[in-house]
C-alpha positions as CSV (number, residue, x, y, z in Angstrom):
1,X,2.4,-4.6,-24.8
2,X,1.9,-6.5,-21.3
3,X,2.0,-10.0,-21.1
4,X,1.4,-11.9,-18.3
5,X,5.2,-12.5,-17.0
6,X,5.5,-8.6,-16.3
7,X,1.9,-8.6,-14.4
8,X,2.2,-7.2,-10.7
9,X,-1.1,-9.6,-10.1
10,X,-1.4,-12.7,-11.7
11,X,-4.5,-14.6,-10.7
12,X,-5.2,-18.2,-11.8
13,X,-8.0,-20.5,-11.4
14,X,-9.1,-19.0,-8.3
15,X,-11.7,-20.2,-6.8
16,X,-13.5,-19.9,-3.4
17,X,-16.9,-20.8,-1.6
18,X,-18.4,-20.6,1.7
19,X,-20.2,-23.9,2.5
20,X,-22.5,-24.9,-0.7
21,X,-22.1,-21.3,-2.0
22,X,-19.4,-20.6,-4.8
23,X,-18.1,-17.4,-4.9
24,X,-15.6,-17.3,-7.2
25,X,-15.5,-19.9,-9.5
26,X,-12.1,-20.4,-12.0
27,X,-11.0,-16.5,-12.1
28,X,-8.2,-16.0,-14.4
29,X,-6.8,-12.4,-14.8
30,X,-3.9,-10.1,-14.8
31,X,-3.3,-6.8,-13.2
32,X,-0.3,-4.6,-14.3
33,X,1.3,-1.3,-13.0
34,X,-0.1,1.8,-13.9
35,X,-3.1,0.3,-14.7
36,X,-6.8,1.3,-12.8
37,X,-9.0,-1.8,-13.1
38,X,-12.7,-1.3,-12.1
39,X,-14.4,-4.6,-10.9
40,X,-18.3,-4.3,-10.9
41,X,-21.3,-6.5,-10.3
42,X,-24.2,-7.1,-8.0
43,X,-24.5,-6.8,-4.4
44,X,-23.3,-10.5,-2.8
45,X,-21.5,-11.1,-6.4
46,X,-17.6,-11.9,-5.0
47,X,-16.3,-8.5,-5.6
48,X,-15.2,-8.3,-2.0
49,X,-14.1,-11.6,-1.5
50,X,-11.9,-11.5,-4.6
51,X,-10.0,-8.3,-3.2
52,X,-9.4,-10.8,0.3
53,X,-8.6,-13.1,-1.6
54,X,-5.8,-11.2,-3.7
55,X,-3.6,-10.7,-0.4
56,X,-4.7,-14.2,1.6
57,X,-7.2,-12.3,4.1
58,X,-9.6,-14.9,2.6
59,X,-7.7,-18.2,1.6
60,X,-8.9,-19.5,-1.8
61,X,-9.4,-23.3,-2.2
62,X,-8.2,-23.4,-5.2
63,X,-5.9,-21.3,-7.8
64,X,-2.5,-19.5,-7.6
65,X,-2.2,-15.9,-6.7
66,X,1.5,-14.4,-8.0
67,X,2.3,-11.1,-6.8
68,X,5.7,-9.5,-8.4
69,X,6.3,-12.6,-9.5
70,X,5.5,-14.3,-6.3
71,X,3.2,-17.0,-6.1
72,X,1.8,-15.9,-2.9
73,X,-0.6,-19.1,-2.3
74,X,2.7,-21.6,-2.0
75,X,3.3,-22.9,1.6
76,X,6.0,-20.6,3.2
77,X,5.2,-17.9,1.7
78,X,5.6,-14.8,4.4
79,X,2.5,-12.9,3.6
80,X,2.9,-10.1,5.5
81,X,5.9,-9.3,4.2
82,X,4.2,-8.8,0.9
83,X,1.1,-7.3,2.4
84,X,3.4,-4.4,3.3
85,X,3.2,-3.4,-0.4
86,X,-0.8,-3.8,-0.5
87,X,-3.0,-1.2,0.0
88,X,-6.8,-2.5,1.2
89,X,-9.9,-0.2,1.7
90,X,-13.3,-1.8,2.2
91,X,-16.5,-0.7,2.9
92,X,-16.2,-1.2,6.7
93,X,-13.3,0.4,7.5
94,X,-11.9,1.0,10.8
95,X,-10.0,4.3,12.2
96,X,-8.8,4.0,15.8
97,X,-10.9,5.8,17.9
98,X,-9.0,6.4,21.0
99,X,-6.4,7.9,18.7
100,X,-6.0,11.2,17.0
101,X,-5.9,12.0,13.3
102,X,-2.2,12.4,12.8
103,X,-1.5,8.8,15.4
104,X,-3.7,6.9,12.9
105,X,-1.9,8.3,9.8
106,X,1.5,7.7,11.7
107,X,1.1,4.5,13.1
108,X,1.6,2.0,10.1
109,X,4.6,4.0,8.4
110,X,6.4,4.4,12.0
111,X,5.7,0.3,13.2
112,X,5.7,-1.3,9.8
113,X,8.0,0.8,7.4
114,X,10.1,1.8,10.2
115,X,10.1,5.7,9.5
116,X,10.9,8.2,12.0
117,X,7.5,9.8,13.6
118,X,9.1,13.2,12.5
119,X,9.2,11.6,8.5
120,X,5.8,9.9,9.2
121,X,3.9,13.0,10.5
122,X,5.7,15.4,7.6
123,X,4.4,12.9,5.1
124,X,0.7,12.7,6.8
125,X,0.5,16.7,7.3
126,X,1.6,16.6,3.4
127,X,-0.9,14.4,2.4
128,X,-3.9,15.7,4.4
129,X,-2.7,19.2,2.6
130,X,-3.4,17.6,-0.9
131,X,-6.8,16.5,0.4
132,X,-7.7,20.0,2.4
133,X,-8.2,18.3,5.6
134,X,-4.9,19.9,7.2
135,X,-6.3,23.0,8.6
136,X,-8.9,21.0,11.6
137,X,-7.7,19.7,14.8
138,X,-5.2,17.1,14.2
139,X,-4.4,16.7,17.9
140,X,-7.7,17.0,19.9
141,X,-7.2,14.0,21.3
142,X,-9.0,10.6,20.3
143,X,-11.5,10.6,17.7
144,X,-13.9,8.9,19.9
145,X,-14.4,11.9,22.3
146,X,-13.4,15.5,21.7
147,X,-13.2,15.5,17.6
148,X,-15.4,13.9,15.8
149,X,-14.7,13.6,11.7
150,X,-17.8,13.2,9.0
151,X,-17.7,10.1,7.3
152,X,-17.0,11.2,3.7
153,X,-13.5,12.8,6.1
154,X,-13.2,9.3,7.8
155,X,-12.8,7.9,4.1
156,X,-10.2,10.1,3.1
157,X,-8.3,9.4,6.2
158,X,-8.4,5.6,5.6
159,X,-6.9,6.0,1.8
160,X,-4.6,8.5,3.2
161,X,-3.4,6.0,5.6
162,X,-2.9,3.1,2.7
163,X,-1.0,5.4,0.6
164,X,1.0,6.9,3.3
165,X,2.3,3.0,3.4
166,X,3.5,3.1,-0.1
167,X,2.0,0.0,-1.2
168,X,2.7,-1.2,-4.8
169,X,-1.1,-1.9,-5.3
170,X,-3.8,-0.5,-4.0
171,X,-7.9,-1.7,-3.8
172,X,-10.4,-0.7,-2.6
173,X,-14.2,-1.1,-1.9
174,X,-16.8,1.1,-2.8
175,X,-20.9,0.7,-2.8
């Protein structure tokens, strides 16, 4: 059974609002590994802002946010270092234009987890396989100009490009 102390995300008493308008008001929850949590409600509800909030892209006013075991919200806490192991898709997401497909799958795992390119395009040509997006131009140059993806194969690129990070948690945004 899963009790709070083994949580990967513990969340408690967050709270946060912009000017008069409270967004999220005394959330208490746990999130454990393994585990696929759904969080669902209207348009304008905090779903968003809750994710933000879970790796300090939006700072909470009040509450504690642990992450393994962490609590992330204490002063000197090096947030990046644990936003290395966080995975973040939103609804506006951005690929980098003036790069190719396999450059924006490389570009975090060879700069942030320090992997060779040769290890970071194997992985990416490995993971676009599992998706079938592996047989279309990978390097046409930028995705700006000469190759342009749909937007359902934009999507897929940007999950592919939290996962090839190997984060511990992954979110994501979806309307």
């Amino acid at each position: 059974m899963a009790t709070t102390s083994n949580a990967l995300i513990r969340v408690e008493n967050l709270e946060k609002a912009f000017g008069d308008l409270e967004v999220l008001k005394g959330i208490t929850t746990s999130f454990y590994e393994g585990e696929t949590v759904c969080i669902i409600g209207a348009s304008g509800g905090g779903k968003s802002t809750f994710l933000r909030c879970l790796n300090l892209l939006e700072k909470p006013e009040k509450g504690q946010i642990f992450f393994d075991g962490v609590d992330i919200t204490a002063k000197g806490v090096n947030i990046d270092q644990h936003r290395q192991k966080m995975g973040m898709v939103f609804q506006h997401f951005n690929l980098f234009p003036h790069l190719d497909v396999l450059r924006n799958l490389t570009l975090a795992p060879i700069h942030v987890l320090g992997m060779s390119p040769t290890e970071a395009e194997s992985m990416a040509l490995e993971q676009l396989e599992l998706v079938g997006l592996s047989s279309g131009p990978l390097h046409l140059g930028c995705l700006q100009n000469r190759f342009r993806i749909c937007l359902g194969d934009q999507k897929v690129l940007i999950v592919i490009i939290h996962l090839h990070r190997q984060p511990v948690i992954a979110a994501g945004v979806h309307t």
